[in-house]
C-alpha positions in Angstrom: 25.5 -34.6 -1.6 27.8 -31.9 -1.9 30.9 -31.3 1.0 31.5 -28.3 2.4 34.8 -27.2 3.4 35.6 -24.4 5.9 37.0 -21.6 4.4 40.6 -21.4 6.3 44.0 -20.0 5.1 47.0 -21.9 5.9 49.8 -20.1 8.7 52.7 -22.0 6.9 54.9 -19.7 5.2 56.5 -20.6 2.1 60.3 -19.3 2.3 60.8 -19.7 -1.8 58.6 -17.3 -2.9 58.4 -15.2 -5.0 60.3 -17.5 -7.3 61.6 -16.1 -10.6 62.0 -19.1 -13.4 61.9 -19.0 -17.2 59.3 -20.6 -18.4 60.3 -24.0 -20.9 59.1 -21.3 -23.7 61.3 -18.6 -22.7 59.3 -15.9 -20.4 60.7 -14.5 -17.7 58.0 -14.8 -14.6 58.0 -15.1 -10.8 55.6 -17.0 -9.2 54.1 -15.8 -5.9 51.4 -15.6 -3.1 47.8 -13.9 -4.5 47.6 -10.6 -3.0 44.0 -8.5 -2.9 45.4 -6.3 -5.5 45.4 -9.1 -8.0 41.9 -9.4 -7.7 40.6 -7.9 -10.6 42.7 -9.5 -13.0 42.7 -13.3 -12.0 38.3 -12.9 -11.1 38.7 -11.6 -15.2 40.6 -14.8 -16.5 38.3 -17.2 -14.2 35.3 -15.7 -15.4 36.7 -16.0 -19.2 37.3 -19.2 -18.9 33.9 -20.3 -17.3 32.3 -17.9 -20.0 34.5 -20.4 -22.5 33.0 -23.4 -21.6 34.8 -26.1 -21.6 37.3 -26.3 -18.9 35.5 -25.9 -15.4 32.3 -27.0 -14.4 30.2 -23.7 -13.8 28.2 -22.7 -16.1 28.5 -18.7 -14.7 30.9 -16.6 -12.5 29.5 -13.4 -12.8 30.4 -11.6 -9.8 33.4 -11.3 -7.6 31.9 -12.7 -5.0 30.9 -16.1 -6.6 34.4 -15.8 -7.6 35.8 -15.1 -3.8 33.5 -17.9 -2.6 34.9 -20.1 -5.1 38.5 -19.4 -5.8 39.6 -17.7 -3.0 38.5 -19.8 0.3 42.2 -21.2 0.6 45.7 -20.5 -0.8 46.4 -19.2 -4.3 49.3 -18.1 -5.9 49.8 -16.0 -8.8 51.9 -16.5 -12.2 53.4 -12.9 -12.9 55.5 -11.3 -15.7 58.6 -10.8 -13.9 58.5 -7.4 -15.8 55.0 -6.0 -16.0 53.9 -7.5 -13.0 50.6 -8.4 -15.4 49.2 -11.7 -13.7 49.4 -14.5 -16.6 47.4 -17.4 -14.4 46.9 -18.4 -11.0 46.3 -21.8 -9.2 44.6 -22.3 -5.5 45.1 -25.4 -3.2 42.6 -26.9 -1.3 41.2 -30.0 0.3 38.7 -31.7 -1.9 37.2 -33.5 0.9 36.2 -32.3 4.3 37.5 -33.7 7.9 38.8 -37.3 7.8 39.6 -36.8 3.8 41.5 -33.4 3.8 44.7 -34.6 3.8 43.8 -35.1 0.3 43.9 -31.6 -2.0 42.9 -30.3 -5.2 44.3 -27.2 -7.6 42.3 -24.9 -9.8 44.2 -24.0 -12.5 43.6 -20.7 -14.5 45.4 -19.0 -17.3 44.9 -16.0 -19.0 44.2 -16.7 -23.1 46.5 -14.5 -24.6 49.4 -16.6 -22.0 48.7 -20.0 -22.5 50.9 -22.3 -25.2 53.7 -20.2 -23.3 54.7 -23.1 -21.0 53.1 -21.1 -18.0 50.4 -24.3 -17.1 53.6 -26.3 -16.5 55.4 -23.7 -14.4 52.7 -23.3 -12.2 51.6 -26.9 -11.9 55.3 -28.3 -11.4 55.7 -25.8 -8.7 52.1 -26.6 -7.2 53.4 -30.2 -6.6 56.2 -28.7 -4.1 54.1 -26.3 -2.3 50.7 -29.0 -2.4 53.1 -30.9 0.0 55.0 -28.5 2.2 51.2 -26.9 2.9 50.8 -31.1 4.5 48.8 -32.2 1.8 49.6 -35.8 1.2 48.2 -36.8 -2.1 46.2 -34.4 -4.5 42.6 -35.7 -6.6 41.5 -33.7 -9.7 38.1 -34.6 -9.8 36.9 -33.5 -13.4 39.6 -33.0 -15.6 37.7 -33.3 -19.5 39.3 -35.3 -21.7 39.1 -32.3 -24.3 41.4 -30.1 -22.2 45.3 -29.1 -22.7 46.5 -29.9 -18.9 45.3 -33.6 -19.2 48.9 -34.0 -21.6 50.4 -31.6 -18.5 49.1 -33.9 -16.1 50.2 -37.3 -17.6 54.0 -35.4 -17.7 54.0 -34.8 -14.7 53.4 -38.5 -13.5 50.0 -38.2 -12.4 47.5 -41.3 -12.0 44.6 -41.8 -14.1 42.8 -43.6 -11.5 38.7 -42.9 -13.1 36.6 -41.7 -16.1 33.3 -40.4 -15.7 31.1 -40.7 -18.6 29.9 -37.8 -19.9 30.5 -36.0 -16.9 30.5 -32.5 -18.2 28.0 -30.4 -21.0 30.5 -28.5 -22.6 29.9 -25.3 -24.5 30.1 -26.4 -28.2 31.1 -29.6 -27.4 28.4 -31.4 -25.7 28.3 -34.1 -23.4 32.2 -34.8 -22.3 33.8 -37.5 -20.7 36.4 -36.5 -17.5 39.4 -38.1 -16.3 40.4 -38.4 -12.8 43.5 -37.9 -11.8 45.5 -38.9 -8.4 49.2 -37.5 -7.1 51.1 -39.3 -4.1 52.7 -36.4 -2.5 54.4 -38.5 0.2 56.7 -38.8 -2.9 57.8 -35.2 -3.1 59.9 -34.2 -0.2 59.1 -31.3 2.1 61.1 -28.4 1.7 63.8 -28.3 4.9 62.5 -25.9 7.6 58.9 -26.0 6.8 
């Protein structure tokens, strides 16, 4: 059976963004809320990367509205170059469980292809931490994270739990049948930024 979970933004207001940082490979970026006139451009990388086949689960995100139905029900903020203003990737946050479990969030992680090796993955998933638990999360569950993919490396760094494998849990595109880690974050450990 499949949950569903009420589309419903958060009203706490982050007071550190946009933040500007160098990424560990030397771009200059600011990372920020997802405005509607970013749209376009992160529906385009989502809909590469499900068109790649071998990082998220769908098999099609054709439209923007599969992709507004998808990535948009909750926050999401945006990786930017600091000078172009082009958007290099873009996370959301989540519960990954209704009611009694959503306490308990998850992060979609997307970056554009011509971006990535750039260190903008660990930007954005170092600063989702932080903002994962000012929003009141208190722990964070990646349900399918295939054992082919770049971020589980990024998510071993950055102290994450292996906590479950599932067995040929995804039919990747030119890969076949692929196992998927599951990965768990205590967020009581990070403290909440003061004022929030």
């Amino acid at each position: 059976m499949a949950y569903h979970i009420k589309s419903e933004k958060s009203s706490i207001t982050l007071p550190y963004l946009p933040k500007k940082e160098t990424t560990k490979k030397g771009l200059l970026v600011i990372l920020d809320n997802y405005k509607e006139s970013d749209e376009e451009e992160t529906f385009q990388i989502l809909k590469y990367i499900v068109e790649e086949g071998n990082s998220y689960p769908q098999d099609e995100m054709s439209t923007i509205e599969d992709f507004r139905a998808y990535y948009l029900t909750h926050e999401v903020y945006v990786c930017r170059d600091a000078n172009t203003s082009e958007v290099y990737g873009a996370f959301y946050v989540k519960p990954n469980f209704p009611g009694r479990c959503s306490h308990i969030c998850n992060g979609g992680f997307i970056v554009k292809k011509h971006a990535r090796g750039k260190g903008i993955g660990y930007f954005m998933a170092s600063n989702y931490l932080q903002i994962a638990s000012d929003l009141g999360y208190t722990a964070s569950f990646f349900n399918l994270v295939f054992v082919n993919n770049y971020s589980v490396k990024l998510w071993r760094s950055l102290g994450f739990q292996e906590i479950g494998l599932i067995p040929k849990a995804g039919n990747l595109k030119g890969i076949g049948f692929t196992d998927a880690i599951q990965f768990y974050f205590d967020l009581t450990t990070i403290p909440k930024t003061k004022g929030i």
